[in-house]
C-alpha positions as CSV (number, residue, x, y, z in Angstrom):
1,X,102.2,96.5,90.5
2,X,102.9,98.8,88.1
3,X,105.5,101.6,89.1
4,X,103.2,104.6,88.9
5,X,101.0,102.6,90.6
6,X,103.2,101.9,93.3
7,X,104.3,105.5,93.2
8,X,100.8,106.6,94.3
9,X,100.2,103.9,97.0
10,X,103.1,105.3,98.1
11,X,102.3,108.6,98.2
12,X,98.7,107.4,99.7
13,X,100.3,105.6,102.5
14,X,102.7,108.6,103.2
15,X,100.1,111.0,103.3
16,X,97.9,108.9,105.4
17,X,101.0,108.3,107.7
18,X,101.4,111.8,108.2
19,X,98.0,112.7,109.2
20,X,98.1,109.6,112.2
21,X,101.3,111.3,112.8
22,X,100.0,114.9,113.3
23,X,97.0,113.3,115.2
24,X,99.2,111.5,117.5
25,X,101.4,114.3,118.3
26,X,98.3,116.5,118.8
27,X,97.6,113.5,121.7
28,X,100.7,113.3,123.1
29,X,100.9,117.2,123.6
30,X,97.6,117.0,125.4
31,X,98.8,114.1,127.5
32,X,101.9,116.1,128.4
33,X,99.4,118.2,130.7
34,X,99.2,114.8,132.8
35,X,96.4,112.8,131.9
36,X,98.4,110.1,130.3
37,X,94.8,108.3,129.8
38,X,94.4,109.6,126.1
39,X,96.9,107.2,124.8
40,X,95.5,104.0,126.1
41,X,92.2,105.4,125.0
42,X,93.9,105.0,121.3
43,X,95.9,101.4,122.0
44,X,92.2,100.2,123.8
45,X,90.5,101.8,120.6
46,X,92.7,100.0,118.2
47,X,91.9,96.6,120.0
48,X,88.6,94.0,121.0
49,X,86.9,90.7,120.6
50,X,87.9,91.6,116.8
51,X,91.5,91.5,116.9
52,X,94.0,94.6,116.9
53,X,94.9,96.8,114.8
54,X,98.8,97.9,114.7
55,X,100.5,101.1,112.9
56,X,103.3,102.6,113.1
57,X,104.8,106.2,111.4
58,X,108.2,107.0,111.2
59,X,109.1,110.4,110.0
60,X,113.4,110.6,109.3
61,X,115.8,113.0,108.1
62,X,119.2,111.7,107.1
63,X,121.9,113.8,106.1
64,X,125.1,112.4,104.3
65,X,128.8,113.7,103.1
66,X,130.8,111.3,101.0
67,X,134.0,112.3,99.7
68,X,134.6,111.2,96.0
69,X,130.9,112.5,95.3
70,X,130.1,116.2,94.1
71,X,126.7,116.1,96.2
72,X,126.2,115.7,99.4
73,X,122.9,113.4,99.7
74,X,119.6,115.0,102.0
75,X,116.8,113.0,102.4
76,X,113.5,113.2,104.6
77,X,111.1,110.1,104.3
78,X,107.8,109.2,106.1
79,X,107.3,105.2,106.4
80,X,103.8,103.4,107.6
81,X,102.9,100.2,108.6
82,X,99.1,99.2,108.7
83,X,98.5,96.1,109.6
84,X,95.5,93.8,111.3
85,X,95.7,90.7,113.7
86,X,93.1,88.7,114.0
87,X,91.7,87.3,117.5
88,X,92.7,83.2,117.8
89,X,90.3,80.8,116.9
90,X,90.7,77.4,117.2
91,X,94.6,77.8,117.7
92,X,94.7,79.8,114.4
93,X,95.5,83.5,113.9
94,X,96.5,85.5,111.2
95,X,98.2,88.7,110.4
96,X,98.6,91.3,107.4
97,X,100.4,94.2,107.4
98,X,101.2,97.2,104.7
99,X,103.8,99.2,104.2
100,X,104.8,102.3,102.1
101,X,107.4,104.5,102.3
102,X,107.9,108.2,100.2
103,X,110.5,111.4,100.4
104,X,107.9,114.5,101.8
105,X,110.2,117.4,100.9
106,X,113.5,116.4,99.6
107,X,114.8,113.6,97.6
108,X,118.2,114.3,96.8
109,X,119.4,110.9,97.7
110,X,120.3,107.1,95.8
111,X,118.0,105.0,96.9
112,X,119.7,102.0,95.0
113,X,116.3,102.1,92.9
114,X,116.1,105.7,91.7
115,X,119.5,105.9,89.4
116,X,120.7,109.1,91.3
117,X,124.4,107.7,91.6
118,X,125.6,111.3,92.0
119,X,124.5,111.4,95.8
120,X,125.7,109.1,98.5
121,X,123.5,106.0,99.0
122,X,120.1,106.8,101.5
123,X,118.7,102.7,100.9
124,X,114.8,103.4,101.4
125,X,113.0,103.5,98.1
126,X,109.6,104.8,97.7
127,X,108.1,101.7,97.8
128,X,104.9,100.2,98.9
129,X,104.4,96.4,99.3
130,X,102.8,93.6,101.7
131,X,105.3,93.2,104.4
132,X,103.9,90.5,106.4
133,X,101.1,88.2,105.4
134,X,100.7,85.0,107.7
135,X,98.8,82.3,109.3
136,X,99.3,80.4,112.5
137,X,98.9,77.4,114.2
138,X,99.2,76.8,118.2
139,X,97.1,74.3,119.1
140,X,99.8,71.6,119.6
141,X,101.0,71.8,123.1
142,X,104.6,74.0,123.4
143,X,104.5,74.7,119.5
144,X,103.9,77.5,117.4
145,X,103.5,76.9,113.5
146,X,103.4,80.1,111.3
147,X,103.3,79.8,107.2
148,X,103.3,82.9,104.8
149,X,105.5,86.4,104.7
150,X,106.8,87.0,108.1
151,X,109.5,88.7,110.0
152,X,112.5,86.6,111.6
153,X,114.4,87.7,114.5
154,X,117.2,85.4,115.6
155,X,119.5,85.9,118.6
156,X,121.4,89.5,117.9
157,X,120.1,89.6,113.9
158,X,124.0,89.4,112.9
159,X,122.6,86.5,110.9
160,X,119.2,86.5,110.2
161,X,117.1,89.9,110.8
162,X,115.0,92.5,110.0
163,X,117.4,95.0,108.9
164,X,114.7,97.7,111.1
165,X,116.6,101.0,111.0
166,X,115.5,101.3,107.5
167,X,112.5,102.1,106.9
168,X,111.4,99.2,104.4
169,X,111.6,96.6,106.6
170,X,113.1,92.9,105.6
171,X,110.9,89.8,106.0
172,X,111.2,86.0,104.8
173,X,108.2,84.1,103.0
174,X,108.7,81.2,105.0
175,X,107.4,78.5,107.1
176,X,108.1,78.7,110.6
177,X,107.9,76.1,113.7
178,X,109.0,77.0,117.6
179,X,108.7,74.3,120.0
180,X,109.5,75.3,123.8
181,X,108.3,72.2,125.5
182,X,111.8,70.9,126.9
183,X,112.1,73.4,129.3
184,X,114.9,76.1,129.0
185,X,115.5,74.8,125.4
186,X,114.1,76.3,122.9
187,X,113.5,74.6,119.0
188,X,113.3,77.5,116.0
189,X,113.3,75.5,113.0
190,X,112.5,77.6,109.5
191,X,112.6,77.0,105.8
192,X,112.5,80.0,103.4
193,X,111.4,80.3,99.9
194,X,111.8,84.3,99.1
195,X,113.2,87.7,100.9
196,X,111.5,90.8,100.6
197,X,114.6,93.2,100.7
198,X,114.3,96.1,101.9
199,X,114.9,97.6,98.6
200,X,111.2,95.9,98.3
201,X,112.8,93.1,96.3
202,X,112.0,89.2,95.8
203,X,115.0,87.1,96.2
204,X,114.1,83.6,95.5
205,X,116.3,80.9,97.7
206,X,115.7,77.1,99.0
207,X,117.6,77.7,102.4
208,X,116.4,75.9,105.8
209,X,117.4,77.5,108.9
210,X,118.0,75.9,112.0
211,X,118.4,77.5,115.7
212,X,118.5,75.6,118.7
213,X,119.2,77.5,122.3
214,X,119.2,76.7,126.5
215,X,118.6,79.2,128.8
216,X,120.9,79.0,131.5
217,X,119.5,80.6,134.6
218,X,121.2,83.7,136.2
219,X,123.5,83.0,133.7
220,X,122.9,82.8,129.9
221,X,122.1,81.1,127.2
222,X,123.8,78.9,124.3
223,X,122.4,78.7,120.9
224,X,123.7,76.5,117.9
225,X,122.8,77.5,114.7
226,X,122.8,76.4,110.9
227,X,122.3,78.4,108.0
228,X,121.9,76.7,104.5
229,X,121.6,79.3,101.9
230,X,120.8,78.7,98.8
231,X,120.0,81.1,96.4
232,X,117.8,80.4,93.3
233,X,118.3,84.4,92.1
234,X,122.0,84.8,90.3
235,X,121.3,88.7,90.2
236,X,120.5,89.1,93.6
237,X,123.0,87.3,94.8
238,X,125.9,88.3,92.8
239,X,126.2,85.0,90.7
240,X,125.2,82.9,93.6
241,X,128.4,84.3,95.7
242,X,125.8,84.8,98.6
243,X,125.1,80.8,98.8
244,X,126.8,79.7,101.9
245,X,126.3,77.1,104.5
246,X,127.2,78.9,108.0
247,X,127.6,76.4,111.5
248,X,128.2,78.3,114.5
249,X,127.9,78.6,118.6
250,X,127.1,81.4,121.0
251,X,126.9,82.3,124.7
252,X,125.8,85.2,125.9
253,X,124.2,86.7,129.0
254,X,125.6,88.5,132.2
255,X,125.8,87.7,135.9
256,X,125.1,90.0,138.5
257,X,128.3,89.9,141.1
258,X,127.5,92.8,143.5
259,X,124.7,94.4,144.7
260,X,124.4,97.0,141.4
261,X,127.0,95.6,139.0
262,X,126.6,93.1,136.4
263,X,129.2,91.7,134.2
264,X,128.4,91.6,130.6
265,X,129.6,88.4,128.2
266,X,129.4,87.0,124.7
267,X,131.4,85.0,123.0
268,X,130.5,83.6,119.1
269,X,132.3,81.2,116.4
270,X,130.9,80.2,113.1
271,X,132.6,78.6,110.2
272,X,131.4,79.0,106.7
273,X,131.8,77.8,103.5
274,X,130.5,77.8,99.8
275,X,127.4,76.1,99.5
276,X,124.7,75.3,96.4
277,X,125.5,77.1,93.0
278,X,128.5,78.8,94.5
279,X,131.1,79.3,92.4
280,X,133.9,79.5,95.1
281,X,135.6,77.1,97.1
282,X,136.2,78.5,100.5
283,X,136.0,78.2,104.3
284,X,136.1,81.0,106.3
285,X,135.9,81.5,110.4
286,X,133.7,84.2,112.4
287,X,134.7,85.6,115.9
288,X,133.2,87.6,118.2
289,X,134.0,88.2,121.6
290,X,132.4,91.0,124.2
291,X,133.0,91.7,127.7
292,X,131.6,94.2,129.7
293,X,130.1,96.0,132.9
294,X,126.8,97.3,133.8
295,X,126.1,99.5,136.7
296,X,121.9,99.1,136.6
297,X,121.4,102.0,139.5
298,X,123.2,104.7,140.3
299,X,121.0,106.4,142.7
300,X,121.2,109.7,140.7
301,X,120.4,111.1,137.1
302,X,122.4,108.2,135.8
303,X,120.8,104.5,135.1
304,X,122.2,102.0,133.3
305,X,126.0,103.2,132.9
306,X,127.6,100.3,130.5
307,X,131.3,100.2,129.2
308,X,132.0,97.3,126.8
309,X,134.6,96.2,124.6
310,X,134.3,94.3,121.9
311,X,136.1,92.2,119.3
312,X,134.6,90.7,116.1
313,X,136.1,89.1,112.9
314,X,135.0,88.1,109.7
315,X,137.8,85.9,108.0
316,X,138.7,85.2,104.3
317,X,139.8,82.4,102.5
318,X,141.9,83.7,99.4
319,X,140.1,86.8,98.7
320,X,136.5,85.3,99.5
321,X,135.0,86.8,102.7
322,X,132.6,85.4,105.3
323,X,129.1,86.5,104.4
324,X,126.0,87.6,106.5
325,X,123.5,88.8,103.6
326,X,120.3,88.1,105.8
327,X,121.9,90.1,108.9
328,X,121.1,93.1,110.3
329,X,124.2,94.5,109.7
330,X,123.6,98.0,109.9
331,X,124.1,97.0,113.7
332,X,127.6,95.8,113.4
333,X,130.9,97.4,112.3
334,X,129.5,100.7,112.5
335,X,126.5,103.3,111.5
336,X,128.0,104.5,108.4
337,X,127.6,101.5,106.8
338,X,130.6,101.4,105.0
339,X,130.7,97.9,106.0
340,X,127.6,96.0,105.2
341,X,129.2,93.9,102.4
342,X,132.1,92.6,104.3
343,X,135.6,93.5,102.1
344,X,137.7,90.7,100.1
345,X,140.5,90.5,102.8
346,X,137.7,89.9,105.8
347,X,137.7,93.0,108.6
348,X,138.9,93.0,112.1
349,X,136.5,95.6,114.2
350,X,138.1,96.1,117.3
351,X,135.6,98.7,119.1
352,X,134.0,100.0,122.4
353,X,130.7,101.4,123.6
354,X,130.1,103.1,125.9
355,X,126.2,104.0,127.2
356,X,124.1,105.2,129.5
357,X,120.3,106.6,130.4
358,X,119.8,110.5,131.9
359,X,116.8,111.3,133.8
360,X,115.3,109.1,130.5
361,X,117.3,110.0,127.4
362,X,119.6,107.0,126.3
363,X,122.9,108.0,125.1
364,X,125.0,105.8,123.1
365,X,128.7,106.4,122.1
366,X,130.5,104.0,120.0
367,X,134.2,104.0,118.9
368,X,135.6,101.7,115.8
369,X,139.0,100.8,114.6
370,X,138.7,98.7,111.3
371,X,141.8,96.3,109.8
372,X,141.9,93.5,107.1
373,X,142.2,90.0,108.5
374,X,144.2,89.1,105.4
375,X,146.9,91.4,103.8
376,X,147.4,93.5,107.4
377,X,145.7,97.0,105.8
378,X,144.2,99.5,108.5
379,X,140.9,100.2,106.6
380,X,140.1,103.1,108.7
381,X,138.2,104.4,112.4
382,X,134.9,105.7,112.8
383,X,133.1,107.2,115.6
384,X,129.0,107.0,116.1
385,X,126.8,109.0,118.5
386,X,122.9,108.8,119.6
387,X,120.9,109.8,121.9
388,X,116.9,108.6,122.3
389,X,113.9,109.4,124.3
390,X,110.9,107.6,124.4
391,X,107.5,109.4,125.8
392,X,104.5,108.3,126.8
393,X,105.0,104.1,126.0
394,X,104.1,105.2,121.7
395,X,106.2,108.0,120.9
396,X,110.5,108.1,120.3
397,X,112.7,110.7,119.3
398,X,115.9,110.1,118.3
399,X,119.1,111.8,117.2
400,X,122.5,109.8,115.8
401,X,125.5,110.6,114.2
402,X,128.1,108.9,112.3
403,X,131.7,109.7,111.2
404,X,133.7,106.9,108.9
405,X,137.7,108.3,108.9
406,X,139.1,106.3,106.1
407,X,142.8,105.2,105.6
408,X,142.9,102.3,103.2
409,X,139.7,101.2,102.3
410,X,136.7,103.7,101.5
411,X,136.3,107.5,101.7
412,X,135.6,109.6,104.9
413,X,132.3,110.0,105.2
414,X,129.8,111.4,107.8
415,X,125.7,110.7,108.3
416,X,123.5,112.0,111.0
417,X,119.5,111.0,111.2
418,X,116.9,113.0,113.1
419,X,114.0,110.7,113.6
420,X,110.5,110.7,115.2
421,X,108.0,107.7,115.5
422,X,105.0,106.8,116.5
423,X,104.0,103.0,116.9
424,X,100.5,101.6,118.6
């Protein structure tokens, strides 16, 4: 598609985005006087004997300061996905969905794509692209096949995600088979040809993926896992450096041990080295440890109060650093994202969270300390804030913020978001 093309699907999809949003909102205010019937009237509307219909519109403003830049970066963007299911028939079903994304009022960001390398990086492009575009197959007993463009979601997406906070999502042209008929264990075998990025990029790879878990009961559950990436795509993968084969186990789950408390557990290892067209030699080790409690009921204002602490390396072999360049790593070593390539000497995130819900609104407060797992530098501390609410089962509003205190590695640097979205 041709980029002015592009541009104005864009701009198309935005517009049309934002008048479902408006309409939605104008909904939800009228369901705020108590009859909550007028949204199920829309999700029954936008379903049948002919499938369903999904969309979902997410308006965001994100603000950020980087020190070392003479702008600070502001940036609001309206992001729609359209997409159609179709009912099964004969143990087949497919799905399409679109998405575009566009700035509304200002742009004053690098988007990676743009060439505005004066402002601090805000990664979502305007864009607009097939997301998902698949076909499957359940008619064998316990299995589900599933062929085409497709998002994959595996255990905590440290490894293999969607990358969702931004809003061009991250999905794997793919083949796809889950098999559940042992019982508690559960088969997710993959094999993936191309990733959309969310920069709305093909990145070509031969890499089969392999996830095996057991669900323990009341307890938890263990997953092994194998990764074989191979790139095909020496741009997009920095000269292949992203090829790695990755072997790891994890438990995690919780136990309840009183009436209203629940102890809180993972623990995760994973070994990786260099792998296809790589042109290191290396092996490096991945850690992550988390204990915690959980206090479900409180009787009061308060649900959900949970304190955890939390440990996680990523180790390096002479200056070559365990990967995760199909994770979802805005959700690990903090919001700011100062981290999503992990540095030369590995990282050390030490951190601790602590969250809770009020009368509703979810509050999350999370508290970093960064170091070098080779070379013993103190990279630096950062502190992230959020609070959510969700109304009505279709419409969240959210507020975060994000503060990066550098001391060896990077430059202090501080985001916050305002979002709204609406999702049937």
């Amino acid at each position: 598609m041709k980029a002015h093309s592009r541009k104005w699907y864009a701009t198309s999809l935005a517009l049309a985005g934002t008048l479902v949003l408006g309409s939605t909102l104008v909904l939800s205010a009228q369901a705020a006087t108590g009859e909550t019937g007028t949204n199920q009237q829309i999700a029954d509307a936008l379903q049948g004997d002919w499938g369903k219909i999904n969309f979902n519109v997410r308006y965001r403003y994100e603000y950020v300061d980087q020190d070392g830049l003479q702008s600070s970066a502001n940036g609001d963007t309206i992001r729609l996905r359209l997409g159609y299911l179709t009912p099964k028939f004969a143990g087949f079903q497919g799905f399409a969905e679109f998405e575009g994304n566009t700035a509304v009022f200002s742009d004053d960001f690098n988007d990676k794509t743009n060439g505005k390398t004066e402002y601090p990086v805000i990664a979502d492009p305007d864009e607009a692209e097939l997301n998902q575009g698949w076909l499957s197959y359940s008619g064998i007993p316990d299995t589900v096949i599933k062929a085409g463009r497709q998002k994959i979601v595996l255990d905590n997406q440290r490894f293999i995600g969607a990358v969702g906070w931004r809003q061009m999502e991250q999905t794997f042209d793919s083949v796809n088979v889950i098999n559940t008929s042992l019982g508690n264990f559960n088969a997710n075998l993959t094999y993936i040809w191309n990733v959309r990025s969310i920069l709305s990029k093909d990145i070509h790879m031969q890499s089969p993926v392999v996830n095996l878990s057991y669900a323990f009961k009341d307890v938890g559950k263990l997953t092994g896992y194998g990764y074989l990436l191979d790139y095909d795509d020496a741009y997009n993968s920095g000269s292949y450096i992203n090829s790695t084969e990755t072997y790891g186990l994890r438990f995690n789950g919780s136990t309840l041990v009183a009436d209203n408390l629940k102890v809180l557990y993972n623990v995760e290892y994973a070994y990786q080295s260099d792998y296809g067209d790589n042109p290191a030699d290396y092996s490096a080790d991945y850690y992550h440890f988390v204990g915690g409690l959980q206090v479900p009921n409180t009787g009061s204002l308060f649900t959900n109060i949970t304190g955890k602490f939390g440990y996680e390396l990523l180790g390096s072999d002479d200056g070559v650093s365990f990967k995760t360049p199909l994770g979802t790593n805005h959700a690990f070593n903090g919001w700011v994202d100062k981290f999503l390539t992990t540095p030369a000497d590995g990282i050390q995130d030490t951190y601790g969270v602590l969250s809770t819900a009020i009368s509703g609104v979810n509050v999350k407060l999370v508290y970093h300390d960064f170091q070098a797992d080779e070379g013993g530098a103190d990279y630096g501390t950062e502190f992230d804030a959020m609070v959510s609410k969700k109304f009505y089962g279709h419409y969240t509003l959210l507020a975060a913020y994000g503060n990066y205190d550098a001391d060896d590695l990077k430059t202090d640097t501080e985001k916050f978001w305002i979002q709204l979205a609406v999702a049937f």
